[in-house]
Legacy VTK file of the C-alpha trace (Angstrom):
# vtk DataFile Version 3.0
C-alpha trace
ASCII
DATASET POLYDATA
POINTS 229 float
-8.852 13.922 23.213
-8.753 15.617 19.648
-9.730 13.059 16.808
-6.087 13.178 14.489
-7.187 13.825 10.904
-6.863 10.762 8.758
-5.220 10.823 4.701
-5.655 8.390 2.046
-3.326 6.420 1.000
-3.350 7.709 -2.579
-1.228 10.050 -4.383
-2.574 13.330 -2.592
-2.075 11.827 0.982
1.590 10.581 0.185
2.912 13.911 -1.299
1.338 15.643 2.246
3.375 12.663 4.357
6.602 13.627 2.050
5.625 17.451 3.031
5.751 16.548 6.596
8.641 14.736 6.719
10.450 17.259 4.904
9.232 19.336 7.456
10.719 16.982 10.313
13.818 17.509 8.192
14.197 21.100 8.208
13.997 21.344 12.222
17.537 22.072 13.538
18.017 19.012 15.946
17.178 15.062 14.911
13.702 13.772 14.544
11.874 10.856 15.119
8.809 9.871 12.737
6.975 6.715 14.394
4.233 4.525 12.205
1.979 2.251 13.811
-0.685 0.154 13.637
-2.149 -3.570 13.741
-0.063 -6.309 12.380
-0.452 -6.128 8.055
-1.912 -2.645 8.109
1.078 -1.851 5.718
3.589 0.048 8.236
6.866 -1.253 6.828
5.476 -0.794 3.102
4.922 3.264 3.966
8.061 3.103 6.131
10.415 2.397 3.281
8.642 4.066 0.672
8.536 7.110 2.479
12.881 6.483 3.346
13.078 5.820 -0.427
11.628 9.289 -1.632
13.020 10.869 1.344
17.074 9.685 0.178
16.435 10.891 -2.870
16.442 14.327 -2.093
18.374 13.867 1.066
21.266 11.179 0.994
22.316 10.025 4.398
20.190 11.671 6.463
17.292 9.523 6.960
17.275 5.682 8.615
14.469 2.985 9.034
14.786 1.476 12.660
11.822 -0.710 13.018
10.673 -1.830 16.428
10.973 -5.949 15.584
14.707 -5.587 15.786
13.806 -6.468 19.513
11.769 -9.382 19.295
13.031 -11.814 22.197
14.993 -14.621 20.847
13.245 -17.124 19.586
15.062 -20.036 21.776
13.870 -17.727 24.883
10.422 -17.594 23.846
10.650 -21.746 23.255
12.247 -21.957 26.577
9.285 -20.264 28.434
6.555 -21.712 26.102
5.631 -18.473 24.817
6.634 -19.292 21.149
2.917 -19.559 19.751
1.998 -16.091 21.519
5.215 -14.267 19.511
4.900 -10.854 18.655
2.952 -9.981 21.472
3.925 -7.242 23.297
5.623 -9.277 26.311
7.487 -11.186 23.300
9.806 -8.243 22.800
12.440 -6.272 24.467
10.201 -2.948 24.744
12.276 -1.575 27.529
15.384 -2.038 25.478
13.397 -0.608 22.084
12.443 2.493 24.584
16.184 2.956 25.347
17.118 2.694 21.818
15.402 5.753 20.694
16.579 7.866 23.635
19.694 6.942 22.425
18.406 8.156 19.229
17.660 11.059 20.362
20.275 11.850 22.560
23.804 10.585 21.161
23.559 12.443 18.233
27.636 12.538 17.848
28.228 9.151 17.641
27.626 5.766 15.478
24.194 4.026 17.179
23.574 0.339 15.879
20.226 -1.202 16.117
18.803 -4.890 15.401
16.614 -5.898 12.685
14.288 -8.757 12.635
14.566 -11.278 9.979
11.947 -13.253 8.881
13.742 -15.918 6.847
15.235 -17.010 10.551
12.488 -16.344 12.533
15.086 -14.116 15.004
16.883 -10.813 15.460
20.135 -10.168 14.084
22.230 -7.468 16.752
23.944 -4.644 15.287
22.560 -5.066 11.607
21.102 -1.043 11.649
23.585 1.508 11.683
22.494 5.447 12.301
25.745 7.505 11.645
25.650 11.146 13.435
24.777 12.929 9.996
21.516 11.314 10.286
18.305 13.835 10.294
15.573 12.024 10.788
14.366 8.663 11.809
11.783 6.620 11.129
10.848 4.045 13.320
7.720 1.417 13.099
5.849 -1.365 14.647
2.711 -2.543 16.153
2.902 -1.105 20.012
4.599 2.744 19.224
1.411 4.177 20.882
0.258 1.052 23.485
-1.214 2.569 26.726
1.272 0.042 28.791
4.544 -0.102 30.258
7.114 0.225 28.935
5.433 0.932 25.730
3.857 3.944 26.884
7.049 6.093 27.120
7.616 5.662 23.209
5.560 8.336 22.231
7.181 11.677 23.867
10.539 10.739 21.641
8.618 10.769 18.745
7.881 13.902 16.881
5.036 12.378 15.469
3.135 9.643 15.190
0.972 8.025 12.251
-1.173 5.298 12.506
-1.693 2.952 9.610
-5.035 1.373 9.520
-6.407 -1.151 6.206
-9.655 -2.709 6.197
-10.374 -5.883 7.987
-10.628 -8.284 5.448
-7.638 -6.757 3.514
-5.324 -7.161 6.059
-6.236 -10.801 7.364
-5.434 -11.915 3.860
-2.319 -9.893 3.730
-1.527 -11.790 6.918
-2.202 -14.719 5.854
0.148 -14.624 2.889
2.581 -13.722 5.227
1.981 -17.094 7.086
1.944 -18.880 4.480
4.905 -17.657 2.743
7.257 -18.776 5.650
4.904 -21.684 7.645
4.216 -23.358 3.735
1.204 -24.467 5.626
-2.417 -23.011 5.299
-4.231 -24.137 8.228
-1.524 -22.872 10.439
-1.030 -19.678 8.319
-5.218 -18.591 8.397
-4.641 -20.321 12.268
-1.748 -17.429 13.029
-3.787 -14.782 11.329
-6.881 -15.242 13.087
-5.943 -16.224 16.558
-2.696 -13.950 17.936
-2.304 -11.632 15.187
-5.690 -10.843 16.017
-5.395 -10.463 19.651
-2.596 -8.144 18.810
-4.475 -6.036 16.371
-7.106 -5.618 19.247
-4.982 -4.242 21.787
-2.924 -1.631 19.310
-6.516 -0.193 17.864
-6.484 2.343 20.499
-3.928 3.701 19.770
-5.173 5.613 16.828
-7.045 8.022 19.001
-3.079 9.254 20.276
-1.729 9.462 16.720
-0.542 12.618 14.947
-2.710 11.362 11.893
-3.917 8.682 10.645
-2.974 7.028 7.324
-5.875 5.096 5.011
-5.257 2.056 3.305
-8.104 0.304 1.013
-7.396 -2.692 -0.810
-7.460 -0.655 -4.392
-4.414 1.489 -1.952
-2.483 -1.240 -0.972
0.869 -2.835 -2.415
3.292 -4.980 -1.950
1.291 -7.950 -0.241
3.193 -10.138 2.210
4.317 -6.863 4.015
3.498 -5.208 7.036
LINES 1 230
229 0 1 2 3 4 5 6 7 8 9 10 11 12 13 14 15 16 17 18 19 20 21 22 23 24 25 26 27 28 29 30 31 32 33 34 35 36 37 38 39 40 41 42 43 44 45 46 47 48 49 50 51 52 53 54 55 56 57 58 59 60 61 62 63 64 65 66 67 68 69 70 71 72 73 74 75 76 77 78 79 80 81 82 83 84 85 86 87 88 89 90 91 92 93 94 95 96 97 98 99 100 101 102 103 104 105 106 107 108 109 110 111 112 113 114 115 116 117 118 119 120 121 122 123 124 125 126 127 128 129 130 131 132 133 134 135 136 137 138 139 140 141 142 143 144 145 146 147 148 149 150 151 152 153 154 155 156 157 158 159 160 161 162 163 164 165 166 167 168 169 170 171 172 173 174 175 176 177 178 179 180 181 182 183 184 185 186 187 188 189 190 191 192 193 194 195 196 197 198 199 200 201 202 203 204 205 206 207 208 209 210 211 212 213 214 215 216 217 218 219 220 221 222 223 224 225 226 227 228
């Protein structure tokens, strides 16, 4: 297996992501653009800068469908005690995330609506993503894109490409933490939540680097927008 080659996070390494995506762009069918990594590395922060500078130049032709549109339910998870262990890969709907993007790929003359996750109620809200047949390219991201497991493992051939976000340790734990904190208002359980799942989580998706089209570099002089993933 081929080491991917890995870009800063800095203004060099963004205008060669824009370049590629552009490049996604120009192909004659739709694309999809998948971003990884551990839980805080900073995927959604690159995911909507990138659709940002991407609409500029490009209006209606590129979406953000993130994978945590198909977290389980929260009630479900509290009904089969699994609430403390949520976000871990058996805590979402991968098969139904895997069918999504053939969708994606596939229906490209019709309206496709996706979920989206929304932290502020702890739950998915159905149908709040819509892709509209004009649409280019998508860009999808979340923490199991390149998992070596069912279902998670059939993600990657309806990708175009794959880039894996990795920040330093520390970096992201606090990043995490804020997170935590910013919803749970409690510390203990914040640093608790951080430490303890997240963590497991992170473990499990650091593999997945090694299948990645490239991988992205944060630092903590890099990195914006704390609270984010």
């Amino acid at each position: 297996m081929n080491t991917p080659p890995y870009l800063r996070w800095d203004e060099s390494g963004q205008q060669q992501l824009l370049a590629r995506a552009e490049a996604l762009l120009q192909r004659r069918r739709r694309c999809l653009l998948g971003i990884a990594g551990a839980p805080g590395a900073g995927k959604s922060t690159i995911s909507e800068w990138l659709l940002e500078h991407l609409l500029a130049n490009h209006p209606g032709q590129v979406a953000l469908v993130p994978m945590d549109g198909y977290h389980l339910a929260q009630s479900l998870l509290e009904s089969r005690g699994l609430q403390h262990r949520k976000g871990a890969p058996d805590t979402f709907d991968g098969a139904g995330y895997v069918a999504l993007l053939r969708r994606l790929r596939s229906e490209i003359s019709r309206e496709i609506f996706a979920p989206v996750f929304r932290r502020e109620v702890n739950d998915a809200i159905a149908g709040a993503i819509a892709v509209p047949p004009e649409t280019r390219l998508i860009i999808t991201e979340g923490n199991y894109l390149l998992l070596d497991e069912a279902p998670w493992n059939e993600v990657a051939s309806l990708l175009d490409e794959t880039w894996f976000v990795e920040l330093e340790q520390g970096e992201r734990l606090r990043r995490l933490t804020a997170r935590h904190l910013k919803f749970d208002n409690d510390a203990a359980i914040a640093e608790w939540r951080a430490t303890g799942n997240d963590e497991r989580n992170a473990r499990l998706v650091a593999p997945g680097s090694l299948r990645s089209t490239l991988v992205i570099e944060h630092t903590s002089a890099t990195v914006s927008a704390p609270g984010r993933e």
